[in-house]
DRENDOMI-814945 format. One record per atom (N, C-alpha, C): residue in one letter; x, y, z. Coordinates in steps of 0.05 Angstrom, whole numbers, padded with zeros to 5 digits, always signed. Example, Ala and Ser with C-alpha at 12.3 -4.5 7.8 and 13.67 -1.06 7.14 Angstrom:
<sites>
a+00264-00114+00156/a+00246-00090+00156/a+00264-00066+00156/s+00257-00045+00142/s+00273-00021+00143/s+00258+00001+00157/
</sites>
This chain:
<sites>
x+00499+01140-00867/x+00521+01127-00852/x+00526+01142-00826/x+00531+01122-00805/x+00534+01136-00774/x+00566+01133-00774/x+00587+01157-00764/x+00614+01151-00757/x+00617+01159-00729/x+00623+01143-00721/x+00629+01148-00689/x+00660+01159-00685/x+00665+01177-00671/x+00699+01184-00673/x+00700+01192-00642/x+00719+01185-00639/x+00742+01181-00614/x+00756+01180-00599/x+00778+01197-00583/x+00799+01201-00590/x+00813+01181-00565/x+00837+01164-00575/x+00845+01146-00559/x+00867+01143-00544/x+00874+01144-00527/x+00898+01136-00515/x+00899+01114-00489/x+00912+01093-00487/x+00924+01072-00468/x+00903+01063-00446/x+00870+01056-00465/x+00854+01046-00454/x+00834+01016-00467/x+00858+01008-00475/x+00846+00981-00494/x+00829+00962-00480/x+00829+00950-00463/x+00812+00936-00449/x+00784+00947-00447/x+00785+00976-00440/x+00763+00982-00434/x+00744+00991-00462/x+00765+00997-00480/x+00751+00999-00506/x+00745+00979-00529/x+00746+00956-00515/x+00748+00930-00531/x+00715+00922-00516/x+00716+00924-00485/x+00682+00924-00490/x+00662+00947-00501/x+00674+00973-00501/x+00661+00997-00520/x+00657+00978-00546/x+00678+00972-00555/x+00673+00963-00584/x+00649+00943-00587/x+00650+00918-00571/x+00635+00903-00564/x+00599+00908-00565/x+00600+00927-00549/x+00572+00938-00543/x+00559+00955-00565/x+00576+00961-00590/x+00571+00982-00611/x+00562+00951-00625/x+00581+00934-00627/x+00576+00912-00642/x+00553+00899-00647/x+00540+00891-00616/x+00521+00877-00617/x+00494+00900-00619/x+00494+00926-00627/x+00468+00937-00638/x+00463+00944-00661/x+00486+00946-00676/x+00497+00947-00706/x+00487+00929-00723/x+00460+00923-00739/x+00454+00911-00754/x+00452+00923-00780/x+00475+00947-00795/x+00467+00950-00818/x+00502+00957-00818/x+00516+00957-00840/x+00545+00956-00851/x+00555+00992-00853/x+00519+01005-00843/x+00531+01035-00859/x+00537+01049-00830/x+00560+01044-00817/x+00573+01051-00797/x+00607+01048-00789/x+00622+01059-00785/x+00647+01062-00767/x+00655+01077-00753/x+00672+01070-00741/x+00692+01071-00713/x+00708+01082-00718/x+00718+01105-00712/x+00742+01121-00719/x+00763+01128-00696/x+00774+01114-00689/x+00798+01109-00663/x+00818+01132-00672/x+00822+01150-00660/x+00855+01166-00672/x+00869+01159-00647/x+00879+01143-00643/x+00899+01135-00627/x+00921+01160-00618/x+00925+01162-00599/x+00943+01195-00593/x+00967+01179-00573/x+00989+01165-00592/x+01011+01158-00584/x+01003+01137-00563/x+00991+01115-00555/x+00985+01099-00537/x+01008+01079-00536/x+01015+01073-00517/x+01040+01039-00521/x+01031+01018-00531/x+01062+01018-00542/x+01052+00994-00558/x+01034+00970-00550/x+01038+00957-00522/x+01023+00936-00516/x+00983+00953-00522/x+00994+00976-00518/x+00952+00982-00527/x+00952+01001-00552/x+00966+00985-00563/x+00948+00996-00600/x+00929+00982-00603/x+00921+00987-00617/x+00883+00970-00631/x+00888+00967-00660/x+00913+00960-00679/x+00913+00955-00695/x+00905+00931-00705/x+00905+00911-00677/x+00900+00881-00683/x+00874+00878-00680/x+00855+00900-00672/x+00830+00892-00665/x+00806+00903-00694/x+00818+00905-00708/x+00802+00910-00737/x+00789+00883-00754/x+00808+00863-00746/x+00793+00834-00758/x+00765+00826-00750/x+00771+00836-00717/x+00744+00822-00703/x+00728+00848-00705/x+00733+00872-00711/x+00707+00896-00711/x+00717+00908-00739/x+00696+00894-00761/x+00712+00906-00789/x+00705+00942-00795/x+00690+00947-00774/x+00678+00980-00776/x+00698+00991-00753/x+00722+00979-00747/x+00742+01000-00733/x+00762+01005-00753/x+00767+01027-00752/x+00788+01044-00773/x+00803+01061-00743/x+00824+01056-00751/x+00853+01068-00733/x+00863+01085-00744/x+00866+01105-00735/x+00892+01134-00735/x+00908+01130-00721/x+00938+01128-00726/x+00953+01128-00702/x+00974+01156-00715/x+00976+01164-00686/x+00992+01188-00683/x+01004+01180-00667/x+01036+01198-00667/x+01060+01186-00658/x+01072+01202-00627/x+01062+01187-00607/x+01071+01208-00587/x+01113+01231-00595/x+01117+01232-00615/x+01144+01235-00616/x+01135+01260-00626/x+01114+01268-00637/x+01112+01283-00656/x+01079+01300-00646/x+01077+01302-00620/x+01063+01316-00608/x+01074+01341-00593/x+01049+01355-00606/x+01056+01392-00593/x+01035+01402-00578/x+01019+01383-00573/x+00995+01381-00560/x+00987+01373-00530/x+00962+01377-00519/x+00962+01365-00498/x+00929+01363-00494/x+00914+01368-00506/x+00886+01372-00507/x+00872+01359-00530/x+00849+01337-00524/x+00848+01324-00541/x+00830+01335-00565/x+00826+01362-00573/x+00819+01369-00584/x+00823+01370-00615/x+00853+01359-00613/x+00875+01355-00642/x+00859+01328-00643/x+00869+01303-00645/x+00855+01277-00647/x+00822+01282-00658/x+00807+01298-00641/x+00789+01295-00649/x+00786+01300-00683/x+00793+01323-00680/x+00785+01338-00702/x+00806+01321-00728/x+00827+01310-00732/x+00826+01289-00744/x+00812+01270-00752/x+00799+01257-00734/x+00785+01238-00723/x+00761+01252-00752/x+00745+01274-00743/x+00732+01284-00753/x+00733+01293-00789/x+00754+01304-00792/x+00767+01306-00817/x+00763+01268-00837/x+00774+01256-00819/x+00768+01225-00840/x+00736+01216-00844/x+00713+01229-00823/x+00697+01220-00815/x+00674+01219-00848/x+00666+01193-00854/x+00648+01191-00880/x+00619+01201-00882/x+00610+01194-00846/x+00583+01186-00844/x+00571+01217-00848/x+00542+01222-00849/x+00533+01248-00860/x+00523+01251-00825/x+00524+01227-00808/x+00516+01234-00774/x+00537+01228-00769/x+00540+01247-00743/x+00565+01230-00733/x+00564+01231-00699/x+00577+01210-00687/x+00576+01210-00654/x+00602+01204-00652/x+00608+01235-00627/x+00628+01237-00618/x+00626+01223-00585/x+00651+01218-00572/x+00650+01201-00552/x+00666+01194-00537/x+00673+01187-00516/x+00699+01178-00505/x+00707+01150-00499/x+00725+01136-00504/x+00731+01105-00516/x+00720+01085-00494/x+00719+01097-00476/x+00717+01077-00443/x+00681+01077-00438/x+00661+01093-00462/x+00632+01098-00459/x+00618+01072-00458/x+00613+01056-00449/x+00595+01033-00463/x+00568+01040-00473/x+00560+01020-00494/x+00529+01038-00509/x+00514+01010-00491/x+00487+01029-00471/x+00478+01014-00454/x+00446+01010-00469/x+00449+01033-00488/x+00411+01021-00495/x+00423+01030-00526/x+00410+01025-00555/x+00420+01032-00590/x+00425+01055-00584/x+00448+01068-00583/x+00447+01096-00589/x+00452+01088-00625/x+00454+01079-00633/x+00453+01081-00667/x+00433+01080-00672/x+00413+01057-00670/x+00385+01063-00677/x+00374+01100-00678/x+00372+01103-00646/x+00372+01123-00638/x+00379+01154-00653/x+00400+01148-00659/x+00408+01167-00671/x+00402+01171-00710/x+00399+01144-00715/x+00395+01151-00737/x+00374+01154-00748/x+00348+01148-00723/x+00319+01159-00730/x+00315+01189-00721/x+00331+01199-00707/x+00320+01219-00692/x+00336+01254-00698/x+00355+01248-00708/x+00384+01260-00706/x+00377+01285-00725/x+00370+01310-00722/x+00362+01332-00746/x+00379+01344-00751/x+00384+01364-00767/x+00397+01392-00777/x+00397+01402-00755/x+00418+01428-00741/x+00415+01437-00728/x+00415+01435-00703/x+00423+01411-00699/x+00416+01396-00662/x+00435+01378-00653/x+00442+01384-00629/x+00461+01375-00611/x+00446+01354-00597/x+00445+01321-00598/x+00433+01307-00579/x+00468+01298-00560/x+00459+01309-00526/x+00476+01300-00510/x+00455+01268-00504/x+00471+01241-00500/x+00469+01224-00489/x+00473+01225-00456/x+00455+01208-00441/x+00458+01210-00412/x+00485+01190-00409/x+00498+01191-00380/x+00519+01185-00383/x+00538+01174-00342/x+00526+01150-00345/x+00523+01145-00323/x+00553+01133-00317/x+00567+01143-00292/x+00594+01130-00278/x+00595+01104-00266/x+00616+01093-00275/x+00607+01060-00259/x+00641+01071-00236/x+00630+01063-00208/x+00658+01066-00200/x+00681+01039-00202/x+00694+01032-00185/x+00709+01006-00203/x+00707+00981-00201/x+00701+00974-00175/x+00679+00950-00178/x+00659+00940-00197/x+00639+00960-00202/x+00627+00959-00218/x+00637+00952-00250/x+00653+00972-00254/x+00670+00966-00281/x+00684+00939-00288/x+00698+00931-00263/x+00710+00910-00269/x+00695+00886-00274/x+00670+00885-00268/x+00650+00870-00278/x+00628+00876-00283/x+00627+00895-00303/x+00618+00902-00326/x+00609+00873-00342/x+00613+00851-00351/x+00616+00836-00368/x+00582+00817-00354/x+00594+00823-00330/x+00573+00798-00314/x+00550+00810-00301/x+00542+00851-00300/x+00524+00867-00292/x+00503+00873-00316/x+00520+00876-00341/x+00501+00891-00359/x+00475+00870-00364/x+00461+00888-00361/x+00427+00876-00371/x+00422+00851-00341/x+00422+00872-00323/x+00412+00859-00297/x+00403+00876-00284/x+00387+00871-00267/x+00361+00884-00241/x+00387+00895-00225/x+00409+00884-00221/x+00436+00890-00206/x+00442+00917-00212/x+00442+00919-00230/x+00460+00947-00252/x+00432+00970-00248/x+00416+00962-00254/x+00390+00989-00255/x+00393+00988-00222/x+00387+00977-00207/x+00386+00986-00186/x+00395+00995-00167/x+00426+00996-00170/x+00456+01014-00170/x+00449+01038-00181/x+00440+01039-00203/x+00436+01058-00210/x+00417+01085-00197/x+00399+01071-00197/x+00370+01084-00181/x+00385+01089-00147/x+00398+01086-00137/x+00401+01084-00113/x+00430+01100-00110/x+00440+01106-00131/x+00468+01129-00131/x+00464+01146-00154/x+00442+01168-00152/x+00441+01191-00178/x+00463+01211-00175/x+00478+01211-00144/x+00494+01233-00155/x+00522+01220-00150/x+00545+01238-00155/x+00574+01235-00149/x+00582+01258-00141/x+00610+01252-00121/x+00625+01274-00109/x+00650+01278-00116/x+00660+01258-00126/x+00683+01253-00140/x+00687+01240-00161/x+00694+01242-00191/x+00706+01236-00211/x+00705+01200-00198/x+00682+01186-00213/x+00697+01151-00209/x+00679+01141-00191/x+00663+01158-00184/x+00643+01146-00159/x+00612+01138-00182/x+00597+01125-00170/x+00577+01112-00178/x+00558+01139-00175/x+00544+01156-00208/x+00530+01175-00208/x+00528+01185-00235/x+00504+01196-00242/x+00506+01202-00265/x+00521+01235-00275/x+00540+01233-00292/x+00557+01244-00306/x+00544+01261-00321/x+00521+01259-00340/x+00505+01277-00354/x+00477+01270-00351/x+00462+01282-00342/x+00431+01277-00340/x+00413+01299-00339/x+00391+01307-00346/x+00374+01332-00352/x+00367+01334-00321/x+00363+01314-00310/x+00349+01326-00283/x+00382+01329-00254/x+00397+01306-00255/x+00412+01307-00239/x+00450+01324-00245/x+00448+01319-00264/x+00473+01337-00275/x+00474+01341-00312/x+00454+01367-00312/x+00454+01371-00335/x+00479+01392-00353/x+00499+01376-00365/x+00520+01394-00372/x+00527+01392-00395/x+00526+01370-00418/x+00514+01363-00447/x+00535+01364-00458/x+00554+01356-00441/x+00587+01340-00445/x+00584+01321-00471/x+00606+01314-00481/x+00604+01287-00509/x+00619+01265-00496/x+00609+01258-00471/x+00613+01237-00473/x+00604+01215-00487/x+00575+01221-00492/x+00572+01212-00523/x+00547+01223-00535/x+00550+01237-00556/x+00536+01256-00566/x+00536+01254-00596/x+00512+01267-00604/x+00509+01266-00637/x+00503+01291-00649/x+00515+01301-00676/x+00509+01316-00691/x+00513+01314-00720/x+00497+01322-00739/x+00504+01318-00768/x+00532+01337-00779/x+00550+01320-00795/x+00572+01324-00808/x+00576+01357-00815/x+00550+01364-00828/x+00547+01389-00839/x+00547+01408-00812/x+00529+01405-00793/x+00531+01423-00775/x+00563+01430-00749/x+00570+01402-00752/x+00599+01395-00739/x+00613+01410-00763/x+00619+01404-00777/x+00630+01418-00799/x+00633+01460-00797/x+00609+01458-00793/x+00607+01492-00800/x+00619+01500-00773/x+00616+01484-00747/x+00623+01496-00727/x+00658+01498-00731/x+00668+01474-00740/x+00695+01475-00748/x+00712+01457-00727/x+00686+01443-00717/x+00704+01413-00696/x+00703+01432-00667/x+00726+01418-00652/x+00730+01434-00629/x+00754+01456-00642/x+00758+01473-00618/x+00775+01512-00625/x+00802+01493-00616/x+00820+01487-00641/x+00851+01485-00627/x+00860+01501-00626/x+00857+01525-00602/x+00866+01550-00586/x+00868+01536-00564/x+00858+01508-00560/x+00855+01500-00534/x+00872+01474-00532/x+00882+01476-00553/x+00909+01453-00560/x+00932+01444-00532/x+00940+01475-00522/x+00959+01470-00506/x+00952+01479-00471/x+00923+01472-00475/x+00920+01473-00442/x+00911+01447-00437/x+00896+01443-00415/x+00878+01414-00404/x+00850+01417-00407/x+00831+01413-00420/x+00793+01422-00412/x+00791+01440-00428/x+00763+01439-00416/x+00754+01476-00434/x+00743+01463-00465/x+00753+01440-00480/x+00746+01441-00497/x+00710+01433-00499/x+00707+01413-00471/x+00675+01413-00484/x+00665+01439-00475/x+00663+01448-00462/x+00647+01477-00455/x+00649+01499-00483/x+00665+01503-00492/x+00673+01519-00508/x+00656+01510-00537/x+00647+01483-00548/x+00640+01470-00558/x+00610+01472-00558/x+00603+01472-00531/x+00572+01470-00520/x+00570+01504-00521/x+00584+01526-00517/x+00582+01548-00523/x+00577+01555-00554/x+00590+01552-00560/x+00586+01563-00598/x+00568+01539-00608/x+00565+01518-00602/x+00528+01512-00605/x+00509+01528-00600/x+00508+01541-00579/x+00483+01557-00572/x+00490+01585-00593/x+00512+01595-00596/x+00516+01622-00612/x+00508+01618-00635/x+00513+01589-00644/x+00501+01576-00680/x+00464+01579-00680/x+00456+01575-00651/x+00436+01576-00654/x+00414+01547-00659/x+00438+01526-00642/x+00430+01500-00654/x+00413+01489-00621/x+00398+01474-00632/x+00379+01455-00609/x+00392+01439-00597/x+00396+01439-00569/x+00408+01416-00554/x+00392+01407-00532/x+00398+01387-00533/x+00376+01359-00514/x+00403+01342-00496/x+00382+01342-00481/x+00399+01318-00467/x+00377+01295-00461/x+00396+01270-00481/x+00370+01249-00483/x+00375+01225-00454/x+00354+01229-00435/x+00365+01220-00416/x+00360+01175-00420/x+00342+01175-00441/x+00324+01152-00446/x+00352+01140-00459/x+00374+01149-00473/x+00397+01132-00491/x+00418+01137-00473/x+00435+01123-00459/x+00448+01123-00435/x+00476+01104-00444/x+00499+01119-00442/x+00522+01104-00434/x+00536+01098-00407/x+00551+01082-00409/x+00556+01072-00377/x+00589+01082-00381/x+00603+01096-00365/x+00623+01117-00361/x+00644+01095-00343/x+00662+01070-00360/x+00684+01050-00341/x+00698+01075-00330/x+00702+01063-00305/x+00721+01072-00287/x+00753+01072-00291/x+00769+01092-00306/x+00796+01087-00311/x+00816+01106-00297/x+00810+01113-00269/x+00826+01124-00254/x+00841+01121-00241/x+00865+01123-00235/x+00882+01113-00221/x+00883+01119-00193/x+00899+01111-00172/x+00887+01117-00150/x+00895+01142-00132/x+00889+01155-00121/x+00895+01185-00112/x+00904+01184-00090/x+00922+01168-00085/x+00939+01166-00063/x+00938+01182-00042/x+00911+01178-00031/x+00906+01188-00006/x+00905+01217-00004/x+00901+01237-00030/x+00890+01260-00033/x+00862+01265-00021/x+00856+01285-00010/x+00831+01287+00000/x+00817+01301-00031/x+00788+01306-00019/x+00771+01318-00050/x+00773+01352-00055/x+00785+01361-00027/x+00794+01392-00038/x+00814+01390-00050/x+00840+01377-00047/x+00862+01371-00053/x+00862+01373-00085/x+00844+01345-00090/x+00844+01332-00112/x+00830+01369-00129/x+00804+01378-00126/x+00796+01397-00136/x+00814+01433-00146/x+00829+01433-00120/x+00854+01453-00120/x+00876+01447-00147/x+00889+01413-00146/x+00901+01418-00170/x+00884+01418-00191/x+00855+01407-00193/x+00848+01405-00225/x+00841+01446-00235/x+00845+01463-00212/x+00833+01488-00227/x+00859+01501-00229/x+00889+01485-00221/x+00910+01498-00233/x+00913+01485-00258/x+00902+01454-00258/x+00922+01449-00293/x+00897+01463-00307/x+00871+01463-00303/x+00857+01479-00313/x+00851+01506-00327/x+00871+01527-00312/x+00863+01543-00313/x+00871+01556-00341/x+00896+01563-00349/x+00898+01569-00374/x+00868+01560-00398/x+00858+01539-00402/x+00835+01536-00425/x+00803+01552-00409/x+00814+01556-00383/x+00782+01565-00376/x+00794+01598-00372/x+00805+01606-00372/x+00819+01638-00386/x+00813+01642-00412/x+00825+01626-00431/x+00816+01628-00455/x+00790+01625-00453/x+00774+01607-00449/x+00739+01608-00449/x+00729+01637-00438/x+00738+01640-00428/x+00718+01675-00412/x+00727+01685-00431/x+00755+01703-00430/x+00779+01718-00445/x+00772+01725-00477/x+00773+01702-00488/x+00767+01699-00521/x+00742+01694-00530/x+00735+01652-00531/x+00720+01650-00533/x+00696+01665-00539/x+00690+01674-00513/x+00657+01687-00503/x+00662+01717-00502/x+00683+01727-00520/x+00672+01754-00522/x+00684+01758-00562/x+00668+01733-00581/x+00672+01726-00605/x+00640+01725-00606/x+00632+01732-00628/x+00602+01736-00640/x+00587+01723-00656/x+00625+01704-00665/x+00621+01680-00687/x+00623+01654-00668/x+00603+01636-00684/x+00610+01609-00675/x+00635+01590-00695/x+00645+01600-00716/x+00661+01574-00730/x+00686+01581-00719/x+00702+01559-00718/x+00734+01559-00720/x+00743+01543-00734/x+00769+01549-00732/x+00793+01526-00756/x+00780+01521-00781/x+00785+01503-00794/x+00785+01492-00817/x+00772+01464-00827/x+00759+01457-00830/x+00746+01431-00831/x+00743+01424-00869/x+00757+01415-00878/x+00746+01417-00909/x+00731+01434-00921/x+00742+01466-00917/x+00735+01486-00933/x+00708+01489-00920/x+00698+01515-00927/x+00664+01530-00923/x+00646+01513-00933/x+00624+01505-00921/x+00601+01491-00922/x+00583+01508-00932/x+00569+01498-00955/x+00545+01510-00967/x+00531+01524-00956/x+00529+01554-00964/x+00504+01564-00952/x+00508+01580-00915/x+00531+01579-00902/x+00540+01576-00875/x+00544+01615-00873/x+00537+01620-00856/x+00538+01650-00847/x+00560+01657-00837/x+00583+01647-00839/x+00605+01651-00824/x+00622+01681-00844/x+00633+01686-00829/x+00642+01718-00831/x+00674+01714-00846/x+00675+01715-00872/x+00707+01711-00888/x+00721+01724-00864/x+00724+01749-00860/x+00741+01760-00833/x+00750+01743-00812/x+00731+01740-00807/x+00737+01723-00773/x+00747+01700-00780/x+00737+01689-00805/x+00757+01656-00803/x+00794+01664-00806/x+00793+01688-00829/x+00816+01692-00822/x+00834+01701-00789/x+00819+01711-00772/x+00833+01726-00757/x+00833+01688-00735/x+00815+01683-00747/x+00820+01649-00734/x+00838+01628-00732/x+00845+01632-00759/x+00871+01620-00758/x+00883+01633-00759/x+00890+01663-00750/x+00918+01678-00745/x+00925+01671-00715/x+00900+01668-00702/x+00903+01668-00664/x+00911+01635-00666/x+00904+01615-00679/x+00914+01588-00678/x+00931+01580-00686/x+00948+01596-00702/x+00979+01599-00706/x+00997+01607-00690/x+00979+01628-00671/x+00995+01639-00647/x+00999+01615-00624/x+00976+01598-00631/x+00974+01582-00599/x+00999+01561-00606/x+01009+01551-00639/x+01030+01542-00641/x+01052+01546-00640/x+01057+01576-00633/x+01087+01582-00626/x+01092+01574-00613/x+01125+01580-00600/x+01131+01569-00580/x+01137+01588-00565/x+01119+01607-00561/x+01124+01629-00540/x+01114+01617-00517/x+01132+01631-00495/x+01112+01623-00467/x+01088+01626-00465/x+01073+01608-00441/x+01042+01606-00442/x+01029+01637-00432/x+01049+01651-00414/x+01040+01673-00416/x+01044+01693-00441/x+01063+01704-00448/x+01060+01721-00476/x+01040+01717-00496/x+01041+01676-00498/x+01018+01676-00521/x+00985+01684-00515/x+00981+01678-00488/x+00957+01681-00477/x+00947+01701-00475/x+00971+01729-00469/x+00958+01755-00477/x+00957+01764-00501/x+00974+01754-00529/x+00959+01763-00555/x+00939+01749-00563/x+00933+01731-00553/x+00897+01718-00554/x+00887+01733-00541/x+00884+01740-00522/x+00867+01768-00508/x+00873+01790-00522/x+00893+01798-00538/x+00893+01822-00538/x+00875+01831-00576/x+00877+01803-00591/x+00866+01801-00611/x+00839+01793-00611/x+00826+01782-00590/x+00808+01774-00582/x+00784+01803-00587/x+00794+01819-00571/x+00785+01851-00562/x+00779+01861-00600/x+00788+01863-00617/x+00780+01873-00639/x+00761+01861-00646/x+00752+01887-00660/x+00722+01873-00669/x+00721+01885-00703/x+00713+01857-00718/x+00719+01859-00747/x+00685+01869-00756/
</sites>
């Protein structure tokens, strides 16, 4: 069984052709959709959209009751319900442009991170999405804009030759190996980013294979709002202030840890090398990131617990 998980917020339109596109490659029942909805409005819940896609299953979480800001919580929910023994993680707005299920469920090993390629439609493009896909129109947009300069422009987003970075925008790994890693680090709960890097880091410390399959390709809708006449330094200046706190933690903690697991995922996985110590001192630092101390105080007893070595 393939579970695809997700994490969602106030992009229904665009995930109703995601859904769409999963639909029509889906020829066997041993698959679902795992939406954790992260407080979206009411006009975009997806509770009504389970009749017409009987493999979507909804989580809704209650924006009232968020302490969070990184979608790293959702996921790992998301993950926690997840049945399938593969699973593809993803982002809701991805469209599946060639089987990534096929795909994945012939190919998908122990031990291996397949990144999917992951091409940007800017908004033109997106908004007719319906009337491009599977045309000479669309490949050859393609072929004729490999790169981007900004977030939303027509270019590919993950690719081995043109931007190889092995992001999940949509990506596969088996249950067991997602599992041992322990999902994404919610240490990274209360900043912005950082979580895929940090992710794609303790893959390589696990020691696991990663590809970037450029041949299974999602198409990346355009859901940006408009930047009111920000220029692209502008725009870049604020993203490394809301940034910066989770890419502190990434240098700071993260990458000076020896272990790849965190948190808790349904107890120790058979057989898994992880260090009794360190899971504890793991969830002592992810208890810390839930206080409600300021972002500075908490940030230096993650650095300063970080520094011991068990």
């Amino acid at each position: 069984m393939i579970s695809i998980v997700t994490a969602y917020y106030n992009r229904k339109q665009l995930f109703i052709k995601t859904l769409n596109s999963i639909k029509q490659q889906n020829s066997s029942s041993l698959l679902e959709v795992i939406a954790v909805d992260d407080g979206s409005e009411e006009s975009e819940r997806l509770e009504d959209l389970v009749e017409e896609f009987p493999f979507l299953k909804v989580i809704r979480l209650e924006k009232n009751k968020k302490w969070y800001c990184n979608s790293c919580i959702p996921f790992n929910i998301g993950f926690k319900a997840a049945k399938g023994e593969q699973i593809i993680l993803q982002n809701p707005e991805c469209i599946h442009y060639t089987n990534i299920l096929e795909y994945t469920k012939n190919n998908l090993k122990s031990n291996e991170f397949l990144s999917f390629a992951c091409y940007s439609l800017d908004k033109p493009h997106s908004d007719n999405i319906d009337n491009l896909l599977n045309t000479e129109t669309l490949k050859k947009a393609m072929e004729r804009n490999p790169h981007f300069t900004m977030d939303g422009e027509m270019g590919w987003y993950n690719h081995s030759q043109y931007r190889p970075v092995f992001y999940h925008f949509c990506a596969a790994i088996t249950k067991e190996d997602l599992y041992d890693l322990g999902g994404f680090d919610e240490r990274y709960a209360l900043g912005i980013g950082g979580d895929d890097i940090e992710l794609i880091y303790r893959i390589k410390l696990k020691g696991m294979t990663s590809k970037i399959v450029d041949s299974q390709i999602v198409l990346h809708q355009n859901h940006y709002r408009q930047l009111d006449g920000k220029t692209h330094d502008e725009i870049h200046k604020q993203k490394k202030i809301d940034y910066a706190r989770n890419f502190d933690l990434f240098e700071h903690v993260t990458k000076t840890n020896a272990f790849w697991r965190v948190n808790y995922l349904g107890g120790l996985i058979k057989n898994s090398k992880t260090n009794y110590a360190f899971q504890r001192m793991s969830a002592l630092t992810l208890n810390i990131s839930k206080k409600k101390y300021s972002a500075i105080i908490g940030y230096q007893i993650l650095k300063t617990l970080s520094k011991l070595r068990i």
